[in-house]
C-alpha positions as CSV (number, residue, x, y, z in Angstrom):
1,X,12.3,5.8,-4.3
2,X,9.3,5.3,-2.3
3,X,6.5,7.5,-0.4
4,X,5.4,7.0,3.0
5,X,3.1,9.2,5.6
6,X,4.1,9.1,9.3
7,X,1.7,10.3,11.6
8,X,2.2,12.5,14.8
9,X,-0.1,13.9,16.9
10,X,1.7,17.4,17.8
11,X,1.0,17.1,21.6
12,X,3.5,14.1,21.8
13,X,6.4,14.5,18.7
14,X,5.6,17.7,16.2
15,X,7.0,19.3,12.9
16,X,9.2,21.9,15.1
17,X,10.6,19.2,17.6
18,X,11.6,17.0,14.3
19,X,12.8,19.8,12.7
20,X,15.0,20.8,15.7
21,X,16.3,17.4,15.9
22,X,18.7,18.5,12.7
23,X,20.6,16.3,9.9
24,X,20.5,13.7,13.1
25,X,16.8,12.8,12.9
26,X,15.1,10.9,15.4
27,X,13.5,7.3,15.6
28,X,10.2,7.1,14.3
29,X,9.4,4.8,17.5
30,X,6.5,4.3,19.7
31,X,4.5,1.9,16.7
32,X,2.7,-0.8,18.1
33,X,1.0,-1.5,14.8
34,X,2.2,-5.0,12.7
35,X,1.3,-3.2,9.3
36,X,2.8,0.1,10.4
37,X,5.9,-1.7,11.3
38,X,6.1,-4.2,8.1
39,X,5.5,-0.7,6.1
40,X,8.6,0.6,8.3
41,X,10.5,-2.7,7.1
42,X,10.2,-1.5,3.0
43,X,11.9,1.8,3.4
44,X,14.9,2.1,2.1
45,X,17.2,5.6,2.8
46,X,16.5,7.9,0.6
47,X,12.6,7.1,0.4
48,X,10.6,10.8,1.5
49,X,7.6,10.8,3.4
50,X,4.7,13.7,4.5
51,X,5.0,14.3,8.1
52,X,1.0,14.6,9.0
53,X,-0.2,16.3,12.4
54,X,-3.4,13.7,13.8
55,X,-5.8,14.5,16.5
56,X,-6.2,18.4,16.3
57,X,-4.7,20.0,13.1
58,X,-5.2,16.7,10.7
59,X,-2.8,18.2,8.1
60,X,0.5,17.5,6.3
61,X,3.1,20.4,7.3
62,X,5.9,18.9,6.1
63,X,8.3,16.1,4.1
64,X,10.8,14.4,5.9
65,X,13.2,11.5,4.2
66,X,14.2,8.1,5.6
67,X,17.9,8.2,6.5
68,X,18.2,4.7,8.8
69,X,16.4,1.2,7.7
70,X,14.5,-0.6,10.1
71,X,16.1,-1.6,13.5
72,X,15.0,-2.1,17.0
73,X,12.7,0.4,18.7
74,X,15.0,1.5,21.8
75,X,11.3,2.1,23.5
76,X,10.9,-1.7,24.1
77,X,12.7,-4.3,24.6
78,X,10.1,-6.4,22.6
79,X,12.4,-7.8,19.6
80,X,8.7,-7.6,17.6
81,X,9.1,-3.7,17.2
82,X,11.0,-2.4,14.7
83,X,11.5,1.9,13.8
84,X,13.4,3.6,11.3
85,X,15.1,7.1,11.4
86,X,13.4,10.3,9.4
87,X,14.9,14.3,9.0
88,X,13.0,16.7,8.1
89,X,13.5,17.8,4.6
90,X,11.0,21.0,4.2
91,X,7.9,22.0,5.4
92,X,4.7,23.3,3.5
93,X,4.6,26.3,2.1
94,X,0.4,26.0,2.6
95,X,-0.4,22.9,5.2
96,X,-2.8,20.3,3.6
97,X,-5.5,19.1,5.5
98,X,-7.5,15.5,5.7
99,X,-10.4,17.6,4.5
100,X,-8.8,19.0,1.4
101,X,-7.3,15.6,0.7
102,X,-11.0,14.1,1.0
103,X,-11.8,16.7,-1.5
104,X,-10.1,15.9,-4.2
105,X,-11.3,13.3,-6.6
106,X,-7.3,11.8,-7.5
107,X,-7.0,11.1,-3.7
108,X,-10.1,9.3,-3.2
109,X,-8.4,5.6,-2.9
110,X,-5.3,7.1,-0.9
111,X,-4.9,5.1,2.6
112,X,-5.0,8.4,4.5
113,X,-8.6,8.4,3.5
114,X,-9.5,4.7,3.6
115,X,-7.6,4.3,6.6
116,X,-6.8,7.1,8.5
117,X,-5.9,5.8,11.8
118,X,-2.5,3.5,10.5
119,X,0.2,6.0,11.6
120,X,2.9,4.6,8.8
121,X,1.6,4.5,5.4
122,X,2.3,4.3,2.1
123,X,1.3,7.3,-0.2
124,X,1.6,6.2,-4.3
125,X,3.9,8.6,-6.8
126,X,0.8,10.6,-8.2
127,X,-0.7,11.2,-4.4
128,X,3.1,12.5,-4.1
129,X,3.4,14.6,-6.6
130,X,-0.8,15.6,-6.2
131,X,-0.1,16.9,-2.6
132,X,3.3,18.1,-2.9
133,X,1.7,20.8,-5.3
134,X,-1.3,21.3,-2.9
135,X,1.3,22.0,-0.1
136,X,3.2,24.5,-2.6
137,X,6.1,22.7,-2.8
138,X,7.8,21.2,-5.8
139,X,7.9,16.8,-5.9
């Protein structure tokens, strides 16, 4: 399994619309990024990603898990955008913010930090497992 990041600012998609969206999940559409799409063309089902808040909050509120590959983005009819499909899994117990993440030492190479304006990214097993217990919740 793999670990991803997708990014959302709450204002256009939030945690509580992709919570309300059920076992169904919605298309993670909209990127018009070529390594945010080849990122989206690794997942596999199953793989779990944080589900961040950009622009006003900057935190992770939530995990959410891959359950459709990459197809075509039914935004576009540009055959060079690809999506896949995410649920919401569970959210946070305690919300963890860029500037908590830039705090600790362990997350110091972590993309979200280097590169915190790619809206799909990977997020390594130990950044996983790091945040998950920041956020309260168990890996």
């Amino acid at each position: 399994m793999a670990y991803w990041l997708f990014k959302s600012e709450p204002s256009t998609w939030s945690w509580d619309e992709q919570v309300a969206s059920g076992g169904a999940g919605e298309e993670w559409d909209g990127v018009r990024n070529y390594q945010a799409r080849n990122y989206m063309r690794q997942m596999k089902v199953g793989d779990r990603g944080f589900f961040y808040h950009s622009q006003t909050d900057k935190e992770i509120v939530g995990t959410v898990e891959v359950i459709a590959e990459a197809h075509p983005d039914s935004t576009t009819d540009d055959a060079r955008w690809e999506c896949v499909d995410i649920k919401a899994i569970v959210p946070l117990k305690t919300p963890v913010s860029l500037e908590r993440i830039k705090q600790e030492p362990l997350l110091a190479d972590m993309v979200l930090v280097r590169n915190s304006r790619l809206s799909v990214q990977p997020v390594r097993d130990a950044e996983w497992k790091l945040i998950c217990g920041m956020g309260g919740i168990d890996p």
